[in-house]
N, C-alpha and C positions, 0 to 999 in steps of 0.2 A: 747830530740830529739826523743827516741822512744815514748813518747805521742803526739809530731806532726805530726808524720810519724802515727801514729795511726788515729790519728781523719782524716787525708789525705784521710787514708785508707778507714775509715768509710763512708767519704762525696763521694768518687768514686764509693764506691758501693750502697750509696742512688744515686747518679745520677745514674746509670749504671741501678739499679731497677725502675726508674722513666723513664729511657728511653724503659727497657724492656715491663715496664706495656703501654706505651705509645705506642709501637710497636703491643703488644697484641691489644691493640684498633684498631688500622687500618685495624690486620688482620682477627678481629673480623665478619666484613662486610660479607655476606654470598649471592650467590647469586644462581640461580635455576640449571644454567648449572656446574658449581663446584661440589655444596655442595647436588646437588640434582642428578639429571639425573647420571653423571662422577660416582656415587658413587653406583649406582645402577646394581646391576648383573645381574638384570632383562633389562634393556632399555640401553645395551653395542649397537644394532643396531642403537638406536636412537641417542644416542653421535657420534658414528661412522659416522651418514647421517650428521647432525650438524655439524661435522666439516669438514666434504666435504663440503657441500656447503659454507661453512664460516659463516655459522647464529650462532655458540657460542659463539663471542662476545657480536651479540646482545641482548643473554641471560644473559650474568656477567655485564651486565651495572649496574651499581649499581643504576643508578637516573631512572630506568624502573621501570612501576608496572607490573607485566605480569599475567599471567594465561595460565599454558600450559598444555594441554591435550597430557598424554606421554605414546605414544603405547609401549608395552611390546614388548618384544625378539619374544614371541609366537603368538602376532598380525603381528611381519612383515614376521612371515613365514607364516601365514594364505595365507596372501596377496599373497607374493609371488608362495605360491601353487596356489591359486585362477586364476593368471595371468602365470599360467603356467613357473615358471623360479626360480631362489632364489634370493638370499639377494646379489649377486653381480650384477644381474639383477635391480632389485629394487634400487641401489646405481647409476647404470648408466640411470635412467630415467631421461627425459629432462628436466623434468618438478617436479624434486625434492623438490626442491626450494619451488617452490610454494604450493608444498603437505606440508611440515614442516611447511610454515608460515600458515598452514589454520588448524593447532593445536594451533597456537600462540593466545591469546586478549592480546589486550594492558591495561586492567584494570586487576584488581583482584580479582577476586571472588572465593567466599569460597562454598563450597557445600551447607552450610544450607544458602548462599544467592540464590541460583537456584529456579528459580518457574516452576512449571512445562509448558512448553510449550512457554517456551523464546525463543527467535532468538536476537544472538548475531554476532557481526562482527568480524573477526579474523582479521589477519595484511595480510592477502590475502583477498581482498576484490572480489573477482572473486564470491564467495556465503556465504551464512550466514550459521553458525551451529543453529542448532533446538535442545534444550534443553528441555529433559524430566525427572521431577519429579514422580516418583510412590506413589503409597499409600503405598507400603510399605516404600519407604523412599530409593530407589535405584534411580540414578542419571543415567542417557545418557546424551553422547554428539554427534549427529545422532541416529548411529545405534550400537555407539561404549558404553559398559559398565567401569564407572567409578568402579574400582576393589580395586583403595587407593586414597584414598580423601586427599585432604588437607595436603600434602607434603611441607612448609612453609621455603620461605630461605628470606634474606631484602628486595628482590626486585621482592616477588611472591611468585607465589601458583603452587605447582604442582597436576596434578590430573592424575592419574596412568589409562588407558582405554584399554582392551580387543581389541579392533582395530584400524585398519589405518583410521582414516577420509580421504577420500577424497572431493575436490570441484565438484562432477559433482553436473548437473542439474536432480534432481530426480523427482518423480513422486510428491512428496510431493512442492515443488518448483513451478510443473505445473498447483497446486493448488491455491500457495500463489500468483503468479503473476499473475493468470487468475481470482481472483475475488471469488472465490470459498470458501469463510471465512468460513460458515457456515459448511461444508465438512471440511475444516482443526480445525474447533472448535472444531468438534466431534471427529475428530483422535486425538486432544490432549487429551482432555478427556477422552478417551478408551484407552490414552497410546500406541497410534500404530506409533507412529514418529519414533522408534527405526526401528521396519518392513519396513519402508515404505520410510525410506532415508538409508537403506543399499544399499551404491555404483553398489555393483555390483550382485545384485540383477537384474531378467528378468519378472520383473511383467505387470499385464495387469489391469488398472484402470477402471474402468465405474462410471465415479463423477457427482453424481448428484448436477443439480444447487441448488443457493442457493432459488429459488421460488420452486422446489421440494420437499423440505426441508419443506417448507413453506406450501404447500398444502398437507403433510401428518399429520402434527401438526394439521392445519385444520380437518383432515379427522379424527383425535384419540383424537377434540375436547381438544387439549392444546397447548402447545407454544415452541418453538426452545428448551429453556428450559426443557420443560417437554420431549422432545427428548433427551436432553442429560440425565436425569435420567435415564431412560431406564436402567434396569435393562439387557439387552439383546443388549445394543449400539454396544459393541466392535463385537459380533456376528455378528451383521445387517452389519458394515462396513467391515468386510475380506468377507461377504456376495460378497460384489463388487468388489472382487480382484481376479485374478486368478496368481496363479505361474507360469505362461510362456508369454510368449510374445506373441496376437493374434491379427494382423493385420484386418482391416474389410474384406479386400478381403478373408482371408483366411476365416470367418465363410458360412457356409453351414448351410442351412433350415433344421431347426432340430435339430443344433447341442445339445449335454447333456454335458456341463462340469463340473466338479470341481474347488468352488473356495477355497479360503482360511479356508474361515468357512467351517464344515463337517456337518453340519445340513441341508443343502440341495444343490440339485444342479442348477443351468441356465441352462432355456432354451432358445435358441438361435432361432432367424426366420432373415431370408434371405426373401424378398419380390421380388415378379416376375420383381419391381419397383426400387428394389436395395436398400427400407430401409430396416435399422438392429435393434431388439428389442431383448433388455435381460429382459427375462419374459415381463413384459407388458409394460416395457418402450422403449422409442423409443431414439438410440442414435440421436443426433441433431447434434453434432461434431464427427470425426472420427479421430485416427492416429495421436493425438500429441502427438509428439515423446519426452522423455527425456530420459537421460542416462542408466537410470535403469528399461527402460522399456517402457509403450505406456498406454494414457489415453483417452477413450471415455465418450464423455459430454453426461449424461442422462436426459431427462427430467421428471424423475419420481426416485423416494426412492424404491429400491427393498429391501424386508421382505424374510428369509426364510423359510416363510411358508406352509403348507400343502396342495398343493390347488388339487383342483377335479384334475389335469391335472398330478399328481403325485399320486393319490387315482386309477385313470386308468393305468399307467405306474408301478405302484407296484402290481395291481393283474388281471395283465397278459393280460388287455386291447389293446392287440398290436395294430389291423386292425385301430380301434379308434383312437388311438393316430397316427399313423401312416395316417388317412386320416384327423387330428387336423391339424398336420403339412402341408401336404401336402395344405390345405384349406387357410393354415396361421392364422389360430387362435388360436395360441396359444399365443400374448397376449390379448388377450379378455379373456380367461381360468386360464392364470396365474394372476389376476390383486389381491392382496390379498385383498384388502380393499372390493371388490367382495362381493355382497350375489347373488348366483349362486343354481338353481337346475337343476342337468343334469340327462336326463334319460340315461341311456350307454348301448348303444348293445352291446355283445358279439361277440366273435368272429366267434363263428358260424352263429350270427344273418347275421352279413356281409356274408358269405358265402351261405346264404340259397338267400340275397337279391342279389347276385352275379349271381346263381343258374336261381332265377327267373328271371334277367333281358340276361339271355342267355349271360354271359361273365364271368368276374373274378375279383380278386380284384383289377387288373391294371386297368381293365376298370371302376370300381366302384369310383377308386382314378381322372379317368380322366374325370366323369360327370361334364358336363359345368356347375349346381348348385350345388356341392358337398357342396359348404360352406352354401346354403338355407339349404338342407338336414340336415347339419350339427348343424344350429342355431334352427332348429327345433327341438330339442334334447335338446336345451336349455329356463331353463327360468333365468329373471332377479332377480326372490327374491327364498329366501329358505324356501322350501315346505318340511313339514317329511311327509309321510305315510300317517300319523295319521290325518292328519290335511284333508285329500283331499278325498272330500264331492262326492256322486256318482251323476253323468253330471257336473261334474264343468267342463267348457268351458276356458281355460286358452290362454292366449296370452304369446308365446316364443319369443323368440331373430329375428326368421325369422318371416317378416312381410307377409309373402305370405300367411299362415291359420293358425287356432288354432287348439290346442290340444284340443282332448273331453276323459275325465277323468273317469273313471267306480269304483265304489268299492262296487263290490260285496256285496250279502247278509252274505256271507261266509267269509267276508273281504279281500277277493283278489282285486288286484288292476291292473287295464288294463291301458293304454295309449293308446289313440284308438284303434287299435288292437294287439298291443303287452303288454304281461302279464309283471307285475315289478314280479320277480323273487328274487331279495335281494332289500330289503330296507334301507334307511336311514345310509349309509356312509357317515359318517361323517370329512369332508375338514374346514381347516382353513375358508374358502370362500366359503362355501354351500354345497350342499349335492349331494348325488351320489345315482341315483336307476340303478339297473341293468334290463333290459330289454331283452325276446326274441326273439326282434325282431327289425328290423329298422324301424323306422315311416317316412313315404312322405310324405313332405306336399300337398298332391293330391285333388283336390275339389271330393270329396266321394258324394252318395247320402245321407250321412247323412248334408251333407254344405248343399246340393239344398232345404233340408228342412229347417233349421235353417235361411238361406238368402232369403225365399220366404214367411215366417209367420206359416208355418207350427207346431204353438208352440204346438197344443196339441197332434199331429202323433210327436214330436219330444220327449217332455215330456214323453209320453208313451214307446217309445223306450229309454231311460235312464230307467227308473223304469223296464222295463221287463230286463235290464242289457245287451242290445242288440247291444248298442253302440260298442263294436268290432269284432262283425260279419259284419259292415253295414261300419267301416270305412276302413276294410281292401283294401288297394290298390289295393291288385292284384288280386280280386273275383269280378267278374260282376254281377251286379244282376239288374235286370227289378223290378223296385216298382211302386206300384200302393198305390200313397199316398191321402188319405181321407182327406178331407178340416177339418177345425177346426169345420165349421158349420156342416160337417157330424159325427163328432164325440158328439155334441153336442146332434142332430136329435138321435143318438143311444141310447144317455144318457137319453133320455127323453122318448124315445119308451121303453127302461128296467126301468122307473119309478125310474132313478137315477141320477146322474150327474158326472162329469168329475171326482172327487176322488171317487165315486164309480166305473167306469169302472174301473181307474188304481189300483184299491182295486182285481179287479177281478183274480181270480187265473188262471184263463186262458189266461190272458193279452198276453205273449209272444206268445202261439199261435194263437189269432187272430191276431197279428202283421207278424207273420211268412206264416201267409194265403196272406198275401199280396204283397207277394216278391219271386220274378221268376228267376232262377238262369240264368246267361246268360244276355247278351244285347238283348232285343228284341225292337226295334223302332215299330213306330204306323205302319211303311208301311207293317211291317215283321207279324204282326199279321193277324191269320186266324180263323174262325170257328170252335170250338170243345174244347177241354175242356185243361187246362196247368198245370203240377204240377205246387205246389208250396213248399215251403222249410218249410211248415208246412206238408206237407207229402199227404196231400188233394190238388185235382185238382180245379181249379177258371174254369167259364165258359167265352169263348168271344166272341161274337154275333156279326156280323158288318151289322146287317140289317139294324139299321139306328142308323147310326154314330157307334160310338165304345162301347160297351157294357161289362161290366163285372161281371157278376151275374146280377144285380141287379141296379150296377150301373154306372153311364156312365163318359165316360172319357172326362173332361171338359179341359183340356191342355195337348197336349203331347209332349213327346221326350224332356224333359229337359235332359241335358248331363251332367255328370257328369263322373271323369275320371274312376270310375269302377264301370259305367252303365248309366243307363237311368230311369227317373223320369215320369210317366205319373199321371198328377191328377183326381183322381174321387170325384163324391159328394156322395156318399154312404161310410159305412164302412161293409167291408165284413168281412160274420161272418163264419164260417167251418158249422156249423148247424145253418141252419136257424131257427131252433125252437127258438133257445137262448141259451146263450152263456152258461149258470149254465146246460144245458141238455149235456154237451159234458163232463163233467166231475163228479169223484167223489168227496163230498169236505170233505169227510170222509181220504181219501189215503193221504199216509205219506210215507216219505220218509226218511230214518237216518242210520246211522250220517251221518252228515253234517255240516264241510266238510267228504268224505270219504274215507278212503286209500285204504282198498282192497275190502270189501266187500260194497253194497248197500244195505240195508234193507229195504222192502217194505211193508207196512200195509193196511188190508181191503181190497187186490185186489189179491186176490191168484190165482194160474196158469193162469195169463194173459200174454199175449204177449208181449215182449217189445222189443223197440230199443232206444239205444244211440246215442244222433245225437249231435257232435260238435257244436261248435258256428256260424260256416260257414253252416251250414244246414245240413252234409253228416251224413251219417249212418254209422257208426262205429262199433258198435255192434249191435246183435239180438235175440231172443231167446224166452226161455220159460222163465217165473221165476218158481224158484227149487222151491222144496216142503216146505222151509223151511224158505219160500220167499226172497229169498238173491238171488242176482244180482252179481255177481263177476266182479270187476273192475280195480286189481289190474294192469291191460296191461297197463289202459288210459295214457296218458302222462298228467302231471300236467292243471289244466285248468277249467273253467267252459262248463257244457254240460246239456244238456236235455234229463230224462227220459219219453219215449212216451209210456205209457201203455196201450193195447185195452181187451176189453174181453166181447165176443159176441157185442152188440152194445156201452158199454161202452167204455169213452174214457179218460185217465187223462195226464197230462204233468206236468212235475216239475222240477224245474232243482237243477244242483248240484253242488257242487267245490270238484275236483280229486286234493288230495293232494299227 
């Protein structure tokens, strides 16, 4: 009996063990919201929202596959500070529900299945999550960081994330549904999906199209491709974002913001016409709104580059930049892709041109061609220093006249008649000279000659280096210019030719015999004798017809805006005898250029004066015993020393450095 009662015993407890192991099976079954989330001291919030709404059934289903993105205890109080309120706030949102299920997919994926730049559907189909992969191998899901991967229970994956996702419609959204592939390709690639679908985030987009895209890959001679290499991509794209929100209405002409990248900043234009350009592009759409902020359609890739319009804004170009904008050109100046050479006044320049035109610089900002003015200033390719040949004749941006070019024997460099002062600053997009002075585009008497054939009276005046005495705007002068054949006639009566006279060392003063300061028209002319700005009087006869010296004025009173052109057929000489009797060709003059002293040789205690480029006498004197000339007063520039002694006469000129 007690051996049946034994085996009784035994077979009760193999069944009782076979029912226990059988039991252990069932309760074996594991699923996300139990065995995962419930058990977690970090995502007590997230259980808590789950089972208010009643979605933790839908988690323990055991025949789900799921994937769930499960924000931390210290993601829903971000949130909650964020949104101003706490976690019983956040518990009574209407819209709970739908926040949870847009953590939820109905598949399962693992972290090392995420490719970078996925869009995947949740069980809230209200928006997609934008999944991003790093190169270091860190996972997002938006803007939210996956902190613990791959949380594994039978019926899913959990993935542990620094934040609350929400479903709005973000900037990145206003990208994907507008067509803008090209723009969302690059923010995956640069890894800016995190930045850029954070919910509650107040950004300001400028997305250029996808043919923008297109015509800068053109422009750097490679392919969408060779775009996203860019070593400098993710730069170029916060390039186009600012941290706040800026409506079109709110931008003003001018404005200088900060965007996301700190390598440079936007500039902003407002047109009198109501378009809006950041840097040189022109928004085309304004003001689509999404959630986390507002995106304007570019039709151009902004670079943050160095361009001229920041080379004047960084040292201390205020008046300029401040009459760039005003003009509105400031995208023509920011355009990077640009080869730009800008001459840049100063700010005194402006105020000296302010000075002369009897106003200020409100009125200078209000001249009805400030932007001709302005494009005059500019050329289209990049010019150094170095390169710019003395009379080069240059076409700028403003089609109204050209620049006439001087570089000195001494290597100074004019712009018609303003000196370049700093050379060759160097812009992403061309170069920057400093100027002191403003240049007009004014028809000068040096245009009447250039436009009328006057090439060998023009030629001559480049070589004497005369070109910015003659194009200064605001000096009048009465020229008496010699035909090409009269120059000819002279070359041939000194048993020379045309590169012998411009060989001649007195060239600038017989050019300077020919030019009468003042507007003097043919009617205003009388009988008896006129200085002239070579320091010697010209004779004018009006016995029969108009006479001067020698020779007769064969067309007069061309006009030009600072003076009057009258042509003669002769060329007038200061001495008649010949042009080598007026000078010594032994006198020297050194160094050159000079800084304080002039040194003079073979012409001891003669008289001299210093006459500007403008004609005026400056200085005057004896030279010392020791033939030194003191000039340390001059202001930087080229000038002519005029020295007499008894009938002796020499001129030479100089660069005051």
């Amino acid at each position: 009996m007690n051996r049946i009662m034994l085996r009784f015993k035994m077979r009760i407890l193999a069944l009782a063990g076979a029912l226990l192991l059988s039991g252990l099976a069932v309760n074996a079954q594991t699923n996300v919201f139990d065995d995962i989330i419930s058990t977690s001291a970090n995502h007590t919030y997230l259980k808590a929202a789950l089972e208010q709404e009643g979605l933790d059934a839908a988690l323990q289903n055991g025949a789900s596959t799921l994937t769930v993105f499960a924000p931390t205890n210290q993601a829903f109080e971000n949130l909650a500070d964020a949104l101003d309120t706490n976690i019983a706030g956040l518990l009574a949102l209407g819209n709970l529900d739908e926040v949870l299920l847009y953590h939820v997919l109905g598949t399962t994926v693992a972290s090392s299945a995420v490719t970078n730049g996925a869009i995947v559907t949740p069980l809230n189909t209200v928006n997609t999550i934008k999944m991003t992969k790093t190169s270091a191998g860190a996972v997002y899901a938006n803007q939210a960081l996956v902190n613990a991967a791959d949380l594994t229970a039978d019926n899913g994956v959990v993935h542990s994330v620094d934040a609350v996702l929400l479903p709005s419609e973000t900037v990145v959204d206003i990208a994907l549904d507008n067509g803008f592939s090209t723009l969302a390709t690059a923010v995956v690639t640069a890894e800016l999906l995190p930045a850029l679908t954070a919910p509650l985030a107040s950004l300001t987009v400028f997305a250029p199209t996808n043919d923008a895209f297109d015509n800068l890959a053109t422009a750097l001679n490679t392919d969408i491709n060779g775009l996203l290499a860019l070593t400098n991509l993710s730069d170029i794209l916060v390039y186009h974002v600012l941290g706040a929100e800026v409506e079109a209405s709110m931008i003003t002409n001018g404005d200088i913001v900060n965007p996301l990248s700190a390598t440079n900043t936007l500039k902003l234009t407002k047109t009198s016409t109501g378009e809006v350009y950041i840097n040189q592009a022109m928004v085309s759409t304004a003001d689509i709104a999404a959630d986390n902020g507002i995106v304007h359609v570019l039709d151009a890739v902004l670079l943050p580059s160095e361009t001229v319009v920041d080379v004047a804004l960084d040292n201390g170009f205020s008046t300029l930049a401040t009459a760039v904008v005003t003009a509105e050109l400031l995208p023509a100046l920011t355009d990077p892709l640009a080869g730009l050479t800008v001459f840049a006044p100063t700010n005194e320049a402006f105020d000296s041109l302010a000075s002369s035109l009897n106003t200020d610089i409100n009125g200078l900002l209000a001249l009805s061609n400030l932007g001709d003015i302005l494009t005059y200033h500019v050329l289209g390719s990049e010019v150094m220093a170095g390169d710019i040949t003395n009379g080069a004749v240059v076409s700028p941006l403003s089609a109204t006249n050209t620049l006439k070019l001087t570089k000195t024997s001494g290597g100074m460099v004019y712009v018609n008649q303003a000196m370049v002062t700093t050379a060759d600053i160097m812009a992403d997009n061309g170069y920057v000279h400093v100027l002191d002075q403003v240049v007009l585009p004014n028809e000068t008497v040096v245009d009447v000659a250039l436009d009328n054939g006057f090439s060998t009276l023009a030629t001559a005046v480049i070589t004497a280096e005369l070109l910015p005495a003659l194009t200064d705007p605001f000096m009048e002068y009465t020229v008496f210019a010699p035909t090409n054949e009269a120059f000819d006639a002279l070359a041939a009566g000194l048993n020379t030719d045309i590169a012998g006279l411009l060989a001649l060392e007195t060239l600038s003063d017989i050019l300077l015999y020919h030019v009468v300061s003042g507007t003097v028209l043919s009617t205003e002319l009388a009988n008896g004798d006129v200085p002239t700005l070579n320091g010697l009087s010209v004779t004018i006869d009006l016995t029969n017809g108009v006479m001067v010296n020698s020779a007769t004025v064969t067309s007069a009173d061309i006009a030009a805006d600072n003076g009057v052109v009258h042509v003669i057929d002769g060329v007038l000489l200061p001495i008649p005898a010949g042009v080598n009797d007026v000078t010594s060709e032994n006198v020297n003059v050194f160094p050159n250029p000079a800084v304080d002293v002039l040194m003079i040789s073979n012409f001891n205690n003669a008289r001299y004066e210093i006459i500007d480029i403008k004609g005026a006498v400056i200085l005057q004197g004896f030279v010392s015993d020791n033939n030194a000339i003191e000039v340390s007063t001059l202001d930087q520039g080229s000038y002519f020393v005029r020295l007499q002694k008894e009938d002796a006469v020499a001129q030479r000129t100089f660069i005051k450095l």
